[in-house]
KEDREN-916319 format. One line per field, with one value per residue (C-alpha): residue in one letter; chain; residue number from 1; x, y, z. Coordinates in steps of 0.25 Angstrom, whole numbers, plus 5000, padded with zeros to 4 digits. Layout:
BEGIN
code	(a_...) .
unit	(A_...) .
pos	(NUM_...) .
c1	(X_...) .
c2	(Y_...) .
c3	(Z_...) .
END
This chain:
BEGIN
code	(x_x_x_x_x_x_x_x_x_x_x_x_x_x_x_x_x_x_x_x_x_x_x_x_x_x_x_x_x_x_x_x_x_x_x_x_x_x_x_x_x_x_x_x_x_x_x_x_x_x_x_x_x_x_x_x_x_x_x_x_x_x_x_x_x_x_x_x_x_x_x_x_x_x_x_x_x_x_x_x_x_x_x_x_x_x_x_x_x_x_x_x_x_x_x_x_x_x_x_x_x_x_x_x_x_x_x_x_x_x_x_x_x_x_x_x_x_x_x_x_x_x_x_x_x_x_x_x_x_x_x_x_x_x_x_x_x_x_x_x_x_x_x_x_x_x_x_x_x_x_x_x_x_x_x_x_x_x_x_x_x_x_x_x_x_x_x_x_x_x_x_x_x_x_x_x_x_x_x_x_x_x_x_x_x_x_x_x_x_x_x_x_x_x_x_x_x_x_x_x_x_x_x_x_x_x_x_x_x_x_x_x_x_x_x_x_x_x_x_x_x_x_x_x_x_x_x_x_x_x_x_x_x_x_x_x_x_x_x_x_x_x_x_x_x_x_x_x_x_x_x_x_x_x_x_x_x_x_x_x_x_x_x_x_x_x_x_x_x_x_x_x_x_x_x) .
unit	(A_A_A_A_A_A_A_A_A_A_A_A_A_A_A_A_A_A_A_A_A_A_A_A_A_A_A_A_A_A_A_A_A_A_A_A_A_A_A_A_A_A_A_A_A_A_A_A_A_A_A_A_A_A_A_A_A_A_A_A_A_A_A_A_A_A_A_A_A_A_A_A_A_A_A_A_A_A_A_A_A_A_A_A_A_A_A_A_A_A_A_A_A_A_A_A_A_A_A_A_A_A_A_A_A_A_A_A_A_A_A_A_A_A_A_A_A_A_A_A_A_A_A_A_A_A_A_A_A_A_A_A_A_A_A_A_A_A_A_A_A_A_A_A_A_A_A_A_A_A_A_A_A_A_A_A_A_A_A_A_A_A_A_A_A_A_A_A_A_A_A_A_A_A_A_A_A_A_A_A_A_A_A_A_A_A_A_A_A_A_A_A_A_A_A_A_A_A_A_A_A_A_A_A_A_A_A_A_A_A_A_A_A_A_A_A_A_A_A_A_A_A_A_A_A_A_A_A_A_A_A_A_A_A_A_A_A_A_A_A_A_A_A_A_A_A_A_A_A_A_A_A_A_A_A_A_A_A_A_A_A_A_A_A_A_A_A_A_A_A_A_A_A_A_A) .
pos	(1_2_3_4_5_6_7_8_9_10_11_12_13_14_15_16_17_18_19_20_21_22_23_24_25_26_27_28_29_30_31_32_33_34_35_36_37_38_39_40_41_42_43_44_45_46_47_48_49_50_51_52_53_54_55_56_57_58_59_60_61_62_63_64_65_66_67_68_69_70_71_72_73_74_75_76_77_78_79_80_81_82_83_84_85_86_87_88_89_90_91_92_93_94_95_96_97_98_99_100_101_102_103_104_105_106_107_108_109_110_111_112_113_114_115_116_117_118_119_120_121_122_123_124_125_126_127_128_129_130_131_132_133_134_135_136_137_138_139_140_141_142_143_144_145_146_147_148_149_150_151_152_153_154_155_156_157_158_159_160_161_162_163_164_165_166_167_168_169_170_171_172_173_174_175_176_177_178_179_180_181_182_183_184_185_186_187_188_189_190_191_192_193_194_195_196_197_198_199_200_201_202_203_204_205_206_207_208_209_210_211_212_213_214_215_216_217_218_219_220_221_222_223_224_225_226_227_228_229_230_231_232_233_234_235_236_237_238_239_240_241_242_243_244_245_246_247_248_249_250_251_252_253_254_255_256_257_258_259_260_261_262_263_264_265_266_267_268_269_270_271_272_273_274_275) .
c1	(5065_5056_5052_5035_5031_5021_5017_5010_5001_4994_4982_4976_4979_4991_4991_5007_5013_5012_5028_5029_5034_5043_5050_5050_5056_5059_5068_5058_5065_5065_5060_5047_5035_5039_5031_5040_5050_5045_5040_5052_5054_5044_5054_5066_5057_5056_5070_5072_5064_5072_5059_5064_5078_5087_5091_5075_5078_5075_5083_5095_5096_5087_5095_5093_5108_5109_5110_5095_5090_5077_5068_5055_5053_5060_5058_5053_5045_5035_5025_5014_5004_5003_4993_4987_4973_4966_4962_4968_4981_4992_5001_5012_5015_5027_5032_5041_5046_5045_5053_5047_5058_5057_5055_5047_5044_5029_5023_5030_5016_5015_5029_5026_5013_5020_5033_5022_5013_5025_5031_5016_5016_5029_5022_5008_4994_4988_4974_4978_4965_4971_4982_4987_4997_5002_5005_5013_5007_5016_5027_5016_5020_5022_5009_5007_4994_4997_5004_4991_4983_4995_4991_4976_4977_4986_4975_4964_4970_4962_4950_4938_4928_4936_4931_4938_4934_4944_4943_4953_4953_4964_4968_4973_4976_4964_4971_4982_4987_4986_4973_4958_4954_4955_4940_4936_4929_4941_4950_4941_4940_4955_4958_4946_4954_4967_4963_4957_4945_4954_4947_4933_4930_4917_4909_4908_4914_4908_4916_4921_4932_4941_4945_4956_4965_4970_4975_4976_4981_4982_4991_5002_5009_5009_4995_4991_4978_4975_4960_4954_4948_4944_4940_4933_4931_4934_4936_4947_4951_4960_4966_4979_4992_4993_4980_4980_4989_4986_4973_4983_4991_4978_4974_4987_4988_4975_4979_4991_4982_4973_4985_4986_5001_4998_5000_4989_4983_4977_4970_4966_4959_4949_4934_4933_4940_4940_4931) .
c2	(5051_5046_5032_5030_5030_5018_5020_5010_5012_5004_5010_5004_5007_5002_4999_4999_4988_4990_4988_4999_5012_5002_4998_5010_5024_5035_5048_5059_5069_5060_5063_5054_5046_5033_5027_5033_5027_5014_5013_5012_4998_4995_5001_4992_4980_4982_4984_4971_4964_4971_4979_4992_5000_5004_5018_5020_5026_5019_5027_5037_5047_5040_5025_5013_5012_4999_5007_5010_4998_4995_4985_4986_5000_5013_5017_5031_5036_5027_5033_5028_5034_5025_5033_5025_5030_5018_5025_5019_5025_5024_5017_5014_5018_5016_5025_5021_5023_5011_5007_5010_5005_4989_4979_4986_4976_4981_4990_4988_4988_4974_4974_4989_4985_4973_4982_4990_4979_4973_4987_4992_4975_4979_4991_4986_4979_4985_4987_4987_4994_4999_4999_5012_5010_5022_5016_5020_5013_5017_5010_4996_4990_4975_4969_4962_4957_4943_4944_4950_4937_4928_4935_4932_4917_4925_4932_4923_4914_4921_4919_4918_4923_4935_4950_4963_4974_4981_4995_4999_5011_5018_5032_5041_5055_5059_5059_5051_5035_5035_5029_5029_5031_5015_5008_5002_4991_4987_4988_4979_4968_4970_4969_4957_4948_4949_4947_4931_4931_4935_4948_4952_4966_4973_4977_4990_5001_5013_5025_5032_5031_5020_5018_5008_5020_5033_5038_5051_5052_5068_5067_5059_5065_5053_5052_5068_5068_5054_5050_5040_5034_5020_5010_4997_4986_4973_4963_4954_4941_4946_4961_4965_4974_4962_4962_4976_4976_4966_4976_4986_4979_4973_4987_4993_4982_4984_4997_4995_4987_4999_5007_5016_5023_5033_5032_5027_5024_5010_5008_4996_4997_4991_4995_4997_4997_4985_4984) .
c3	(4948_4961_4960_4962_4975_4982_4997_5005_5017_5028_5034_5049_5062_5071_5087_5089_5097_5113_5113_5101_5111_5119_5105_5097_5102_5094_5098_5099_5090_5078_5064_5061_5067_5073_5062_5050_5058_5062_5047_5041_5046_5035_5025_5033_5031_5017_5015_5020_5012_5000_4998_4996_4993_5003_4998_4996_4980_4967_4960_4960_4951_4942_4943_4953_4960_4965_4980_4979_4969_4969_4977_4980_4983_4990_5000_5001_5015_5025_5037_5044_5056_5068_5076_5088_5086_5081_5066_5052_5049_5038_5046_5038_5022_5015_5001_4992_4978_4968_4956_4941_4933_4929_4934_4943_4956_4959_4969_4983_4989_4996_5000_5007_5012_5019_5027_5032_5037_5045_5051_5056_5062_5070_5076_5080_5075_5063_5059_5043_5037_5022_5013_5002_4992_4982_4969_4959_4947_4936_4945_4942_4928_4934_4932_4946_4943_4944_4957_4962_4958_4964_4979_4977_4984_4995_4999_4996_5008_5018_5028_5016_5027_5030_5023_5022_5016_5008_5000_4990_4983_4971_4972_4962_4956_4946_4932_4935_4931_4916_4917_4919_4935_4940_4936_4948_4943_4935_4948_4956_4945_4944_4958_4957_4948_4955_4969_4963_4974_4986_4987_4984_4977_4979_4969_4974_4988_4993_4994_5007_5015_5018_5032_5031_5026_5033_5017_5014_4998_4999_5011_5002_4991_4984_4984_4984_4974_4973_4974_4976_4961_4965_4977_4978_4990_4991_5003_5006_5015_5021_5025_5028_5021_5012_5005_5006_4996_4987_4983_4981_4971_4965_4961_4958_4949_4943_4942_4933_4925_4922_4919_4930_4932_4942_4957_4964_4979_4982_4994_5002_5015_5024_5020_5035_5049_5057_5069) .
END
């Protein structure tokens, strides 16, 4: 039995280093973009940390061995589009298969979010516009509200005069998570109470597209069918990778709250480019 599958995504643009072609060469015959390639020291990184199993399986023949015991994550594939044109791409994403027996550690989203950050640094300057993250829910048992509220103060210690606006929306298949559609109303005062003030929720968001993202859900076969069910805006001190994914774990844990069980897409992305 396959093991659930959470990806990760950071959307912006990417001007490589001017040094990039003088350091990295690649034979012309091989398999791959130099992204794939250059991507995988994300995956090293993790491994490093301890974040993810060598071997890249949680189980074998339906048991953990101590060869491939479980850590954070597995590794499973990782991508991204570096296209020097100046428009919002995906420019790095990371899948990987989580563990669902107990204890169950959490959602490696944070920990993803942050190898990818460091990888696309070594590359060139980032313009990060927009954050996606497939959840499997019914791998979210551990209630990690509290730890949600411990990072409120982190985030609070930021420039008070500074805005960003922020949209964040939930995707889903039409039928499925063992539950109502989310309430948006609910998530918002959900998402309201953890964040202690460090963010500020609108009342209300207009529909359309949202610019900080090059997502396509029917491209993916993860995601094939999803929808998207719910948005709302808010603005925030500060933007980066980091706060990015504080909203998604706010709402995935909101989420879990509600009793949702089916995978599920939460985005976070800039309301609109920078100048």
């Amino acid at each position: 039995m396959f093991p659930p599958s959470v990806v990760v995504g950071l959307h912006g643009t990417l001007q490589r280093h001017p040094w990039f072609d003088r350091v990295v060469t690649r034979d012309a015959d091989a398999e791959g973009s130099v992204e794939e390639e250059l991507l995988f020291l994300a995956v090293d990184r993790a491994g490093s940390y301890g974040w993810r199993t060598v071997g890249g399986l949680l189980h074998e023949d339906g048991e953990v061995t101590a060869e491939h015991e479980p850590t954070a994550w597995a590794h499973e594939d990782v991508g991204g589009d570096w296209t020097q044109d100046g428009e919002v791409r995906q420019l790095a994403w990371l899948g990987a298969g989580v563990h669902i027996d107990p204890p169950r550690p959490g959602l490696p989203v944070r920990p993803i979010a942050l190898v990818l950050s460091d990888t696309l640094a070594r590359v060139g300057t980032v313009t990060f516009t927009g954050l996606h993250a497939l959840l499997p829910l019914q791998a979210t048992e551990r209630d990690t509200a509290f730890h949600q509220i411990e990072l409120a103060p982190w985030f609070d210690l930021a420039d008070p005069d500074a805005r960003h606006e922020v949209l964040v929306t939930v995707s889903c298949r039409p039928g499925a998570g063992g539950a109502a559609e989310p309430d948006t109303a609910a998530l918002r005062e959900a998402v309201r109470e953890k964040a202690q003030g460090a963010v500020d929720i609108a009342p209300s968001v207009a529909e359309g597209s949202l610019p900080g993202l090059a997502l396509d859900l029917d491209r993916s076969t993860h995601t094939h069918g999803m929808r998207e069910v719910l948005r709302f805006g808010c603005a925030t001190r500060e933007w980066s990778p980091d706060v990015a994914v504080w909203l998604v774990e706010m709402v995935a844990e909101a989420l879990r709250e509600a009793g949702r069980v089916a995978p599920t897409v939460v985005t976070v992305s800039l309301a609109a480019l920078p100048a």
